[in-house]
C-alpha positions in Angstrom: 87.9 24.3 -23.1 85.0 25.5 -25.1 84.8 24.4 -28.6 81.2 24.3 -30.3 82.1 22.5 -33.4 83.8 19.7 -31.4 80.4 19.2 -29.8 78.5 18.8 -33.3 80.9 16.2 -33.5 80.0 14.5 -30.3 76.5 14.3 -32.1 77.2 13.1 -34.8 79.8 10.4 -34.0 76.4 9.2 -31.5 74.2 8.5 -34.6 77.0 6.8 -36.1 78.2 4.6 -33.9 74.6 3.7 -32.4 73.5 3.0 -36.5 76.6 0.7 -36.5 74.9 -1.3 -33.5 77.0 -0.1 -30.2 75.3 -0.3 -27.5 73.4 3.4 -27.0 74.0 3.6 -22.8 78.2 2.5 -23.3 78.4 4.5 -26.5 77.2 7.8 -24.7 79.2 7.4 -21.2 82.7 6.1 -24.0 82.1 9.7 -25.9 81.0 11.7 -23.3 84.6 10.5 -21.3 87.0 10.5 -24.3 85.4 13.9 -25.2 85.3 15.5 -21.8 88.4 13.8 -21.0 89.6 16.6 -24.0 87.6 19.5 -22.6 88.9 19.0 -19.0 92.5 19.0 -19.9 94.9 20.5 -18.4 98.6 19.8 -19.0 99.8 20.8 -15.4 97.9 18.5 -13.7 98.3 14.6 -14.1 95.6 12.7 -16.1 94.2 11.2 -13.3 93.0 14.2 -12.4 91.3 15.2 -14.9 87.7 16.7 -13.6 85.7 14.4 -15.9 86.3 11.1 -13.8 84.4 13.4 -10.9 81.6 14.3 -13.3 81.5 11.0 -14.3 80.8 10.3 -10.8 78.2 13.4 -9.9 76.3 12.7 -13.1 76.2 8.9 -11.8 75.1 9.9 -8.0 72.6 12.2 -9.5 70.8 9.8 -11.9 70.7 7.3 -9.2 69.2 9.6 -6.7 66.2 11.0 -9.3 63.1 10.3 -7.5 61.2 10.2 -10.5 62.9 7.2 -11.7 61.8 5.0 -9.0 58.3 4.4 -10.4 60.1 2.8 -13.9 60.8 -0.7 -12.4 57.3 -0.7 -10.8 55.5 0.0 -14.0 57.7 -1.9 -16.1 57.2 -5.3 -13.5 53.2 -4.7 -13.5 53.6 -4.8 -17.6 55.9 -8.0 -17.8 53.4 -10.1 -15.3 50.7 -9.6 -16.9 52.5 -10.6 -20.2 53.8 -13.7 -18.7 50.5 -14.4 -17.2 48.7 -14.3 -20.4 46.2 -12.5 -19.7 45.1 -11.5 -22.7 43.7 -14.7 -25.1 40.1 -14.9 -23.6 40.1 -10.9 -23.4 40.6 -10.7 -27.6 37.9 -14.0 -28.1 35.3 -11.7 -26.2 35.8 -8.3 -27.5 36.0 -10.3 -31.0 32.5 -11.1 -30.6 31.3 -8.0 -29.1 31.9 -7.0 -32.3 31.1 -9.4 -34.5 28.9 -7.2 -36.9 31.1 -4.3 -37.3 33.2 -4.5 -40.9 36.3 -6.0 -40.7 35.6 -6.8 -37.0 38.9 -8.8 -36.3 40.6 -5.5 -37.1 38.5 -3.9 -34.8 39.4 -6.2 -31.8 42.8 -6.7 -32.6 43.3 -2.3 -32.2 40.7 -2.3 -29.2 42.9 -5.0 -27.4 46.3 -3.6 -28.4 44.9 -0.4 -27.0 43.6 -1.6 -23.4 46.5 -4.2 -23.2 49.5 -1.6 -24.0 47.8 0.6 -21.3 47.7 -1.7 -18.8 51.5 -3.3 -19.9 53.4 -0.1 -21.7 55.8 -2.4 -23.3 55.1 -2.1 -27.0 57.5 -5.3 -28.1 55.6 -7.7 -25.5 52.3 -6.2 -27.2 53.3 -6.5 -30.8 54.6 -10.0 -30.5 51.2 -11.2 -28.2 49.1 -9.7 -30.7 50.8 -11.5 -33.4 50.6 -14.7 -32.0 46.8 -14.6 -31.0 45.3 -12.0 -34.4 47.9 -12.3 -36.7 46.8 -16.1 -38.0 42.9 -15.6 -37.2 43.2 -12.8 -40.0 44.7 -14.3 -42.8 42.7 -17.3 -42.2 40.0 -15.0 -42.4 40.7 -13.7 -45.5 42.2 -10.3 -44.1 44.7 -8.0 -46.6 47.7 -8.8 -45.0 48.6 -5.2 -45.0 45.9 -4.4 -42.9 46.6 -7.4 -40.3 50.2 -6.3 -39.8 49.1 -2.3 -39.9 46.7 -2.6 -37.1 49.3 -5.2 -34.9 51.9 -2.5 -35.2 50.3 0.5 -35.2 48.0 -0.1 -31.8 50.8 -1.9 -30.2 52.4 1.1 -30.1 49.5 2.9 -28.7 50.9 1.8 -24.8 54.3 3.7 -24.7 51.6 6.9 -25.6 48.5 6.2 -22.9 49.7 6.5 -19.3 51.0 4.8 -17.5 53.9 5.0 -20.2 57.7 4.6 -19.4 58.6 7.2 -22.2 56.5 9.9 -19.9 58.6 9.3 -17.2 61.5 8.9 -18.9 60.8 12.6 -20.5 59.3 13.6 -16.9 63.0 13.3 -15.6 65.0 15.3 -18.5 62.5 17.9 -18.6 62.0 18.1 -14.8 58.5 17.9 -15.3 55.5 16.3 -13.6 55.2 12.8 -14.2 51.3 13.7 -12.7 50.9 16.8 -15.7 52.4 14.4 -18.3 50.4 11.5 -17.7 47.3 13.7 -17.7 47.9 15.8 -20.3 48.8 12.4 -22.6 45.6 11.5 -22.1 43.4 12.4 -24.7 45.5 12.7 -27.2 46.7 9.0 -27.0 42.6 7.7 -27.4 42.3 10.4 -30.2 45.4 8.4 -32.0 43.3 5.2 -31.5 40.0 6.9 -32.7 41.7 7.9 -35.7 43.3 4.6 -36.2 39.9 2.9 -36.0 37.9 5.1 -38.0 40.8 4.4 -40.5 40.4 0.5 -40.2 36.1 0.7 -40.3 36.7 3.5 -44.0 38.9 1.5 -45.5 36.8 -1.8 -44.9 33.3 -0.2 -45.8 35.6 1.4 -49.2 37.1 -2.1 -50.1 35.1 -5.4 -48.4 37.9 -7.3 -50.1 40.4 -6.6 -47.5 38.5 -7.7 -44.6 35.9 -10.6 -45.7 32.6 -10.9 -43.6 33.5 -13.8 -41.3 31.4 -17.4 -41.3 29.0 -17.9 -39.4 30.6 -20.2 -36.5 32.8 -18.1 -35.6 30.2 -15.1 -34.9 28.4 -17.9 -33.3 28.2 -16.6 -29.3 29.0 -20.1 -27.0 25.3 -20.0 -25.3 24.7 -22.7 -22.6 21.7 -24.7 -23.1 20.7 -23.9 -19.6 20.4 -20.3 -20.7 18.1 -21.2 -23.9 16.1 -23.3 -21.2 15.3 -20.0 -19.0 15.0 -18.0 -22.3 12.3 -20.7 -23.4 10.5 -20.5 -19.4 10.8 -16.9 -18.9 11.0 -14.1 -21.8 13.1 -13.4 -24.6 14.2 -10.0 -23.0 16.6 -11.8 -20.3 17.2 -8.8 -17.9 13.0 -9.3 -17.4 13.5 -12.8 -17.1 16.3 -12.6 -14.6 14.0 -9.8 -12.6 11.4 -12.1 -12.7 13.0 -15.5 -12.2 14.6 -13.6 -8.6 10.8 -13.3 -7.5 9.4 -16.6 -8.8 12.2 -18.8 -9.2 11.0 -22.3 -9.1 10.9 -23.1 -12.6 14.3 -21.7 -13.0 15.3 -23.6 -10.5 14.6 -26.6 -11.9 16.9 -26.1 -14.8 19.7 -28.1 -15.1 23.6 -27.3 -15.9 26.5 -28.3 -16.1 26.8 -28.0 -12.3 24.0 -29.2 -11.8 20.2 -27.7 -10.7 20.2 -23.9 -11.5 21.1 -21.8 -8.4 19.3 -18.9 -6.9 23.3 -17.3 -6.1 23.6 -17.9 -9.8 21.0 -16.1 -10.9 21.9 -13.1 -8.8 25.1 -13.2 -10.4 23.8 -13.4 -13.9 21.6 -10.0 -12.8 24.6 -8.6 -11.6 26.6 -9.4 -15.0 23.5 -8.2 -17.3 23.1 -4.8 -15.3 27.3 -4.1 -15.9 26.9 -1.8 -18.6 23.8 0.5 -17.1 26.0 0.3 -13.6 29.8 1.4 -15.2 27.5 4.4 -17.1 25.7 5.5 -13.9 29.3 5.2 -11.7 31.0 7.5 -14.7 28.0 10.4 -15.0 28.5 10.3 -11.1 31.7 10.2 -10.9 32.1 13.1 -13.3 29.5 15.1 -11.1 30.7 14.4 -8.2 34.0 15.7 -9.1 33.2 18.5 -10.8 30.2 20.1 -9.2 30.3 18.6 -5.6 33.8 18.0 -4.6 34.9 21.7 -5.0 32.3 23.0 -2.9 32.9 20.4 0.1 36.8 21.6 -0.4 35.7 25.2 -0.2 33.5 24.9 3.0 36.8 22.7 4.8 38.8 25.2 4.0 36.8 28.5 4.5 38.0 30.0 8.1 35.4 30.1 11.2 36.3 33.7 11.4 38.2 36.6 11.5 39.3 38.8 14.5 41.4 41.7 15.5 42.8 42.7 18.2 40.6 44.6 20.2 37.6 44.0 18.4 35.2 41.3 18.3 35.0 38.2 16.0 33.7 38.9 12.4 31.8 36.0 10.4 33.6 35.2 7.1 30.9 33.9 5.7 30.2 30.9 3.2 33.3 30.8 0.7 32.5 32.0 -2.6 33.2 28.8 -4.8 33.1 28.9 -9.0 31.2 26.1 -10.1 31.0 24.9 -13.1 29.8 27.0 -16.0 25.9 26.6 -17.8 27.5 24.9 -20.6 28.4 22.4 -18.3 25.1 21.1 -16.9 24.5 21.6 -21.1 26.9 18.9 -21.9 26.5 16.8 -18.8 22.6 16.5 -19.6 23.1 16.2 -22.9 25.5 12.9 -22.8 23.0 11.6 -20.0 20.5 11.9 -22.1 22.6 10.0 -25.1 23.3 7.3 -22.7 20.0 6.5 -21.3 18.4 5.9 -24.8 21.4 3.5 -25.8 21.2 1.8 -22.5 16.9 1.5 -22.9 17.9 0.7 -26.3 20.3 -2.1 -25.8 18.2 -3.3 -22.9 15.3 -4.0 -25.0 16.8 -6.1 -27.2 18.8 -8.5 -24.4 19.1 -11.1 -25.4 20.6 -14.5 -24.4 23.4 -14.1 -27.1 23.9 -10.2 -25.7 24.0 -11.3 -22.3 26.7 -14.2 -23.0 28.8 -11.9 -24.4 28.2 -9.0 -21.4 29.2 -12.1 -19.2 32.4 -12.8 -21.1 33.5 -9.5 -21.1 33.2 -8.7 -17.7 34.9 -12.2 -16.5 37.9 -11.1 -19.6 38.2 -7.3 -19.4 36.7 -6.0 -16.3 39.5 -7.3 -13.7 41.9 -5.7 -16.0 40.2 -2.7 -16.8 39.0 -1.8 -12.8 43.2 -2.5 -11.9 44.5 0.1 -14.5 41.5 2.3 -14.4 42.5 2.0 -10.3 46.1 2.5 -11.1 45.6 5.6 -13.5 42.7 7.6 -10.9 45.2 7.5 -8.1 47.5 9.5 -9.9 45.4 11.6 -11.9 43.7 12.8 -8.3 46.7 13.0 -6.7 46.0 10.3 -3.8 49.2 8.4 -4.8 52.3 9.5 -6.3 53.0 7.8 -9.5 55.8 5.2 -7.4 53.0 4.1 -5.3 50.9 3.8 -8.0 53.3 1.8 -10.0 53.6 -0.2 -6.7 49.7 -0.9 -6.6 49.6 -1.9 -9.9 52.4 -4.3 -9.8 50.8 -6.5 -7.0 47.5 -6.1 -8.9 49.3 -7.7 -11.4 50.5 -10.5 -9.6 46.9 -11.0 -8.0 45.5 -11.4 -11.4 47.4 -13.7 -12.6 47.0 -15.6 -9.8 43.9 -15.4 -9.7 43.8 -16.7 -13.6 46.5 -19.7 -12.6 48.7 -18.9 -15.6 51.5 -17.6 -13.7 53.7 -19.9 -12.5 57.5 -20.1 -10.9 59.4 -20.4 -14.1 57.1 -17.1 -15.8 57.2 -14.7 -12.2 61.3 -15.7 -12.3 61.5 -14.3 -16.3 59.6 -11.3 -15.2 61.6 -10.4 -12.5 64.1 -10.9 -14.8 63.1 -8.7 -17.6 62.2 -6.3 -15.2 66.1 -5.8 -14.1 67.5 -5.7 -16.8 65.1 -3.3 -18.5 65.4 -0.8 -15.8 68.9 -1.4 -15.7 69.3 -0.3 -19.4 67.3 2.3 -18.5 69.3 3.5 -15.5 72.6 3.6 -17.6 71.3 5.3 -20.2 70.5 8.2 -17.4 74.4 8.4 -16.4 75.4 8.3 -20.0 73.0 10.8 -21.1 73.9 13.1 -18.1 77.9 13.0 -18.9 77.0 13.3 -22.3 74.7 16.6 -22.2 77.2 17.9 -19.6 80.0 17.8 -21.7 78.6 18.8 -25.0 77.3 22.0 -22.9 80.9 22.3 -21.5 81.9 22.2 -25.3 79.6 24.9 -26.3 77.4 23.0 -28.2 74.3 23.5 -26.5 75.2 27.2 -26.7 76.0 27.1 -30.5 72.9 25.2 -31.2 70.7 27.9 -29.3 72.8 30.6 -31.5 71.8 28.8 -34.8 67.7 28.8 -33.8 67.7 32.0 -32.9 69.5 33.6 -35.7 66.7 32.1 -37.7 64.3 34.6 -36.4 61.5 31.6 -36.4 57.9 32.4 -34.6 56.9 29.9 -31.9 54.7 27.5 -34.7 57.8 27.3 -36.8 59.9 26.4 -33.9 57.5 23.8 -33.1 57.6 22.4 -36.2 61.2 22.6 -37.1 61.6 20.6 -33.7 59.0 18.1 -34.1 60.5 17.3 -37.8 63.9 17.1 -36.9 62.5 14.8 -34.0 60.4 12.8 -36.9 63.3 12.4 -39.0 65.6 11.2 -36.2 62.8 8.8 -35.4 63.8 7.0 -38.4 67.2 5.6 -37.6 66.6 5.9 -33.8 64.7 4.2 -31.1 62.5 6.8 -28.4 64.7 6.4 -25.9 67.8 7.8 -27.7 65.9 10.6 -28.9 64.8 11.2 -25.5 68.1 10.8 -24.1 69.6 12.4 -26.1 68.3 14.9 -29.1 65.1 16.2 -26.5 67.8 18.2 -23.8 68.8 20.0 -26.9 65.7 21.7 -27.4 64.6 22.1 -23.5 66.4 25.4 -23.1 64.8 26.9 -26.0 61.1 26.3 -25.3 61.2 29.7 -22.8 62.4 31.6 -25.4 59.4 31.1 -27.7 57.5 30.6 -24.9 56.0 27.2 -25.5 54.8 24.7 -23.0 57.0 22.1 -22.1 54.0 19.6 -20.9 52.2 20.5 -24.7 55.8 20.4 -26.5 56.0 17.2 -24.6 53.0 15.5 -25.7 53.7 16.4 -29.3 56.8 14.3 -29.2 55.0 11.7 -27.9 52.8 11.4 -30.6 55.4 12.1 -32.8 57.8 9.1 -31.7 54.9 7.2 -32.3 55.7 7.0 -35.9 59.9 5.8 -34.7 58.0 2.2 -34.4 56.4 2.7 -37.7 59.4 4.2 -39.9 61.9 2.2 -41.6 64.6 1.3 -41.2 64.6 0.8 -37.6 61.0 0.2 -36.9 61.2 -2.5 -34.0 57.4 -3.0 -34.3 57.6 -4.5 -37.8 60.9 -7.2 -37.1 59.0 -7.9 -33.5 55.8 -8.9 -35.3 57.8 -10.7 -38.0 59.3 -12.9 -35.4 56.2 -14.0 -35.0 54.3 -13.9 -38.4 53.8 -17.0 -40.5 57.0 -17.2 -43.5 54.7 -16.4 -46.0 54.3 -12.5 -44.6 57.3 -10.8 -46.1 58.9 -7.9 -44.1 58.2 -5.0 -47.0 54.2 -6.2 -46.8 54.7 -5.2 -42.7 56.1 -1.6 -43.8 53.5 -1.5 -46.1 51.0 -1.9 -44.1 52.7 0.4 -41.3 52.7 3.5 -43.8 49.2 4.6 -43.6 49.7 4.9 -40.1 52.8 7.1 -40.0 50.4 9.6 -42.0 47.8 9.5 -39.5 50.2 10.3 -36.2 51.1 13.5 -38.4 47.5 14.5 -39.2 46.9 13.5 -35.5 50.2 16.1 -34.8 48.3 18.8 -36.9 45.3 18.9 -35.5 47.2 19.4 -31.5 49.0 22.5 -33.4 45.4 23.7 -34.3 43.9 22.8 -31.3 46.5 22.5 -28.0 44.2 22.5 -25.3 43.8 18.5 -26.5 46.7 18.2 -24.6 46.7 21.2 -21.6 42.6 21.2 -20.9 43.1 18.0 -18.1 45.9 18.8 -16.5 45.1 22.3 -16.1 41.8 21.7 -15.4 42.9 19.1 -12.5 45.9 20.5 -11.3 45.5 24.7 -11.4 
């Protein structure tokens, strides 16, 4: 039985009884039976019969058997060790003192680690509430606005549900039938262009108003320099990449040093090289990597794929020829020379000036961030160049994980049983929440709801930009009594049907939610960030000083949204420069 209205009222009886605190998978498969129970009826059969008992169990059979959701538990697993593993404690002291000179330089670190550590995790309440417990007290010792400690806690501990590998993507990937690969590509840029804007918020407002974010004391920009290493600075030079060079062709006199360990090492010199040559050797590996991938690999691809040559019957073989290849265009080889160029003079730059306290630091970072950085950067290149699927992916990065933290010795029996734990029963909220959502879209489209609600769009007569943004406000606005994965659920299959008729992208569409449910951790009443990080906060930081601080952020994930509507190709450059 079609009735549109009654349909409506499946939606609206949703947002109430998920406000009222029901829980969102039961409350979905409860309607979505007592409703389709209504549509199926028919009084000359007996109510066992009804045909919604075998949608219930087709929508079931066909969430379970979604490929796509296979790669959820993986991720979600690789996210929960490494928070149980605690990974992350020596990772903020180091980037802290990388930038120790910048304005309001706890800030700074706190976004920079809630970016790479939400990347590497995706599970926004595990960042929020780390964050809190290792930058929340640091800044307000410090001095720091308390509006601006909570803001940037929140705000980049969103930031993983937005960078791949995200669960939301795949989540969306599954209702919208569309690439996980795409997605995660296409989220990209836009994700460290919320971050960028984020930071150059934190640095404008600190340079604006010092107040906020006091200049910290001396000892705690003090860099931790071993004594052996003022020794060697002392024998050798100042400049300690010429002094490594030149201790690993004379190294008597260093090795008569002595530290902790003993005499001074010629392995641990080499090692010490090794660490100060880290940032010239990740530059040189990217411009390669870039050229290799661009300008070489399409022509090898070309050449194995051109045919020997061509032959008809009767007649003898003709030569094909070299395959024409496009290569890259002039204003390529202009950008690619001109960033080289911009990276040497930093790197002779920085180089110049190495000192011991600069090399310290290099050596910190690379012992904190690098093993962390090369797994995710490992788990996100597989995908992105289509040598893995994203399920294998997710399946590398989980036992990364696990090898970490072994290798760190903070994971133990008690914390791999609690993630294994988490694990289930996240994915099994997120399973159920499939099935309901599938019984629930089928029967509000049975109902005629779906069919009423394309009606009332297109009688509006509305151009492809006001679609957009009539769909990314009503998306906004639900953001504000709703969590992402009810709008996603439920609100996004709505709209998937009419993105052919004004002819909009579903991968760009996709990405501007994305962004958009950024702001549905950052908007009251239901922002989960801000009671996460008050969990956590000391009692004198009041819950309206969190929102407060949370607001200025909301205002940037719209300016960000803005400037994707100017300029889409933000979002649809990398995968269709990858994939097509």
């Amino acid at each position: 039985m079609s009735d549109p209205f009654l349909g409506l009222t499946m939606l609206i009886f949703i947002v109430i009884v998920i406000m009222m605190g029901f829980p969102t998978a039961f409350t979905l498969m409860g309607l979505g039976m007592l409703f389709g129970f209504y549509a199926f009826y028919n009084p000359a059969e007996h109510w066992i019969d009804n045909r919604v008992f075998d949608l219930m169990v087709q929508r079931t059979y066909g969430a379970m058997t979604n490929d796509v959701l296979i790669s959820i538990p993986l991720f979600v697993l690789m996210g929960y060790v490494m928070e149980r593993g605690a990974l992350v404690d020596k990772m903020f002291y180091s980037i802290q003192l990388c930038f120790r000179r910048v304005p309001a330089s706890l800030a700074v670190a706190t976004l920079i680690v809630c970016t790479f550590w939400g990347i590497a995790s995706g599970l926004v309440g595990a960042v929020v509430v780390l964050m809190g417990v290792i930058a929340m007290n640091p800044m307000l010792r410090a001095g720091y606005d308390v509006k601006l400690a909570a803001g940037v806690i929140t705000a980049g501990g969103t930031l993983g549900i937005l960078i791949p590998p995200s669960v939301m993507i795949i989540v969306y990937a599954a209702v919208a039938g569309q690439s996980v690969v795409k997605l995660y590509a296409a989220a990209m840029l836009p994700g460290f262009f919320l971050a960028l804007l984020y930071l150059v918020y934190i640095l404008g407002w600190a340079m604006i108003n010092p107040k906020i974010a006091p200049a910290l004391p001396e000892e705690q920009t003090r860099v931790p320099v071993p004594d052996w290493m003022r020794s060697f600075e002392a024998l050798y030079s100042r400049n300690m990449l010429a002094g490594l060079f030149s201790a690993l062709f004379s190294p008597s006199r260093a090795m008569a040093i002595e530290t902790p360990e003993g005499r001074l090492t010629y392995w641990k010199l080499i090692k010490n090289t090794c660490a100060a040559l880290v940032p010239f050797l990740l530059t040189a590996f990217t411009l390669a990597l870039v050229w290799w991938y661009v300008v070489i690999h399409p022509q090898a691809s070309a050449e194995a794929e051109a045919p020997e040559g061509l032959e008809e019957l009767g007649a003898p073989a003709l030569d094909a020829g070299p395959a024409a290849v496009d290569g890259p265009t002039g204003s390529f080889y202009v950008t690619f020379g001109i960033i080289a160029a911009i990276a040497a003079v930093v790197l002779v730059r920085y180089y110049r000036t190495m000192t011991t306290d600069r090399l310290q630091v290099v050596k910190l970072l690379v012992s904190s961030v690098m093993p962390l950085g090369i797994l995710t950067a490992l788990v996100l290149a597989v995908i992105l160049f289509g040598i893995t699927t994203a399920t294998e992916s997710a399946a590398v990065g989980a036992a990364g994980a696990f090898l970490l933290a072994f290798q760190a010795r903070t994971l133990n029996w008690k914390r791999t049983k609690e993630a294994v734990f988490l694990t289930a029963k996240t994915t099994a909220m997120v399973c159920w929440l499939f099935v309901g959502s599938a019984l629930f879209s089928a029967v509000f489209a049975i109902l005629g709801g779906q069919a009423l609600v394309e009606e009332w769009v297109l009688a509006l007569d509305l151009t492809p930009v006001q679609f957009m943004i009539l769909s990314q406000a009503i998306i906004f606005v639900l953001g504000w009594p709703l969590e992402w994965t009810e709008i996603i659920i439920i609100f996004v299959p709505i709209f998937l049907p009419l993105l052919s008729h004004f002819d909009i992208d579903p991968i760009l569409w996709g990405v501007l939610v994305f962004v958009n449910l950024q702001a549905a951790f950052l908007s009251p009443p239901v922002a989960m960030s801000a009671y996460y990080l008050k969990g956590v906060s000391p009692p004198q930081v009041t819950l309206s000083q969190i929102f407060a601080g949370m607001i200025p952020y909301m205002l940037i994930v719209i300016l960000c949204m803005v400037i994707m509507y100017v300029w889409p190709g933000m979002a649809l450059w990398l995968p269709y420069y990858l994939y097509d």
